[in-house]
N, C-alpha and C positions, 0 to 999 in steps of 0.2 A: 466592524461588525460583519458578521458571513451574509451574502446575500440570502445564502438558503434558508438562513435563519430569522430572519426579519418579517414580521411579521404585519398583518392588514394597521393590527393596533397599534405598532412598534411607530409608525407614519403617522397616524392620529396621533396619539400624546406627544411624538415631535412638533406636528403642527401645529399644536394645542400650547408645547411649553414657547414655540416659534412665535404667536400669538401674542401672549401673553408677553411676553417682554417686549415687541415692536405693535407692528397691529397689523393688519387682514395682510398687506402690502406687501408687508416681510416674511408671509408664507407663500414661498415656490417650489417648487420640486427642485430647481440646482442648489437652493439653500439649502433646503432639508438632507439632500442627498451631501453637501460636504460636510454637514453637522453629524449626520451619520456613518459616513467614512464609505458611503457605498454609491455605485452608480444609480445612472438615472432608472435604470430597465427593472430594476427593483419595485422602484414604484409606480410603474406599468405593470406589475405581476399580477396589484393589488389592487389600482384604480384605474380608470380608462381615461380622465382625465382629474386638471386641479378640481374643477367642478364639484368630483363625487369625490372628492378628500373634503374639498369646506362644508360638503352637506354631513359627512362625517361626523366631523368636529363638533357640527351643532345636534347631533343624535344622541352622540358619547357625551355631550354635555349635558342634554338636558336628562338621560339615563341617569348622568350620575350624580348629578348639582341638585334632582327634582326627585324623579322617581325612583330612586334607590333610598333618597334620604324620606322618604314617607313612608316607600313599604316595611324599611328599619321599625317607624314608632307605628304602625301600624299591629309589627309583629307584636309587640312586647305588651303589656298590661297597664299600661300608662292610662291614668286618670287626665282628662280634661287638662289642666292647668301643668300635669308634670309635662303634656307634649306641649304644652306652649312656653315653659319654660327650656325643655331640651330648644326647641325654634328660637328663642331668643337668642339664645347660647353659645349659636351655630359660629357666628361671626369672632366670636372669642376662644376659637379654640386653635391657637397660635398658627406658627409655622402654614398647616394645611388650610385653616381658615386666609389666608394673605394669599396662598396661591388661587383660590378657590375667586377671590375678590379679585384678582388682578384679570386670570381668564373673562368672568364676567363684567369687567371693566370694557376690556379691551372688544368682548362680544357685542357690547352695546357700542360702543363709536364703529363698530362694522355695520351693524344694525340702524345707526341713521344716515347708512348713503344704499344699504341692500335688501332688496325686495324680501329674498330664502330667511338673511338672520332676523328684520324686521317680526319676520312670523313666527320665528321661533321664538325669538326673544316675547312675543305677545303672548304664544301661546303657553310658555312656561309662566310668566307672571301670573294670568289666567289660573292656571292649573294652582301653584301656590296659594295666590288668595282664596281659590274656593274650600281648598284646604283647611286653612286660617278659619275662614267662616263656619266650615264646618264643627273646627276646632270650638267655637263661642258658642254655636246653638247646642251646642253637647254640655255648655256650664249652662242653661238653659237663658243666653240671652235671647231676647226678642231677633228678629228678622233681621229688621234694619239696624240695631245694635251690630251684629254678627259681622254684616256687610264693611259698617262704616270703622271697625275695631282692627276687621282684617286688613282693611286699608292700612290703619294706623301703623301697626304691626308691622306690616311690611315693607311701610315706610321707613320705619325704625330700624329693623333688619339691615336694610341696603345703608343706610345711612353712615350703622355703626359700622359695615366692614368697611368703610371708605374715610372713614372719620377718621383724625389722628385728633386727641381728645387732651392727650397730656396724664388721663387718669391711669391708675393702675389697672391692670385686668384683675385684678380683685375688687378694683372699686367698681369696673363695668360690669362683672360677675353679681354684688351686689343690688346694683341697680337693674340687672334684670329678675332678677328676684322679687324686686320690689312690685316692678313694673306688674311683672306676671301676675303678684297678689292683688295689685290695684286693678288689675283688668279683670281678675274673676273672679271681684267680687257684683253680681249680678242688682241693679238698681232699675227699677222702672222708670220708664222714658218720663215721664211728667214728674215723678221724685227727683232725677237727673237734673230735669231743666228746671226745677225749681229752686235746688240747691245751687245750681249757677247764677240766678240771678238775684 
């Protein structure tokens, strides 16, 4: 690859694919520069040090893992329950969904030894659930429905991309279909717990 060509993001998504397959440790600038075929002064062009490449990585991340995939269902006319089933969904959509799971794998075992990823990793979870809750108080659940749903939800999410289940993607397709109908259908808290017991 030409130096001159190489670009700020060209080193992100390196770092990012460098990641993703080892973990924080196996991203350096001599690695990334023989994986790239170019020298080091390249990635001096772009960063002053590793430092501002790993803050990088966790910007481009959360850009793209968080706030690109909301302002998407935000744009479109999605009814309550179709944005909670596109969020279901997310984990099952092959190929891209495994890479998407492997980076945020390997961002959370960075995230419990590093103060930068710890925050970011908190503050993307954050930003998602409030999301999700907002997602519930729109099919007009209660508050603390909303709260305790979005929890579940995103429990669910992270679960299934890391899960190997054995089932088809059409049977996990299915079952979040189901799930999403089961979730918004709206029950009052004291019908709820009374049904339960």
């Amino acid at each position: 690859m030409n130096n001159t060509k190489l670009t700020r993001d060209d080193w992100i998504s390196a770092a990012t694919r460098q990641l993703a397959k080892g973990s924080i440790d196996s991203v350096r600038v001599d690695t990334l520069s023989k994986l790239l075929g170019i020298t080091r002064g390249s990635f001096y062009h772009h960063f002053k040090d590793r430092q501002e490449l790993l803050k990088a990585i966790l910007d481009k991340w959360r850009l793209s893992a968080t706030e690109a995939v909301i302002e998407g269902l935000n744009r479109k006319d999605f009814s309550a329950d179709k944005k909670l089933l596109e969020l279901m969904m997310l984990p099952l959509r092959g190929n891209k969904s495994f890479d998407a799971a492997s980076v945020e794998l390997s961002l959370r075992a960075w995230a419990r030894r590093d103060d930068m990823a710890r925050l970011a990793i908190e503050e993307v979870d954050s930003y998602r659930i409030k999301y999700l809750e907002g997602v519930f108080l729109d099919m007009n659940h209660s508050i603390g429905q909303s709260s305790d749903l979005a929890y579940l939800v995103y429990s669910y999410m992270m679960a299934t991309s890391i899960l190997t289940t054995g089932n088809t993607l059409t049977d996990q397709s299915d079952r979040a279909k189901r799930l999403t109908h089961f979730l918004s259908d709206v029950c009052p808290i004291s019908e709820c717990m009374h049904n339960v017991s």
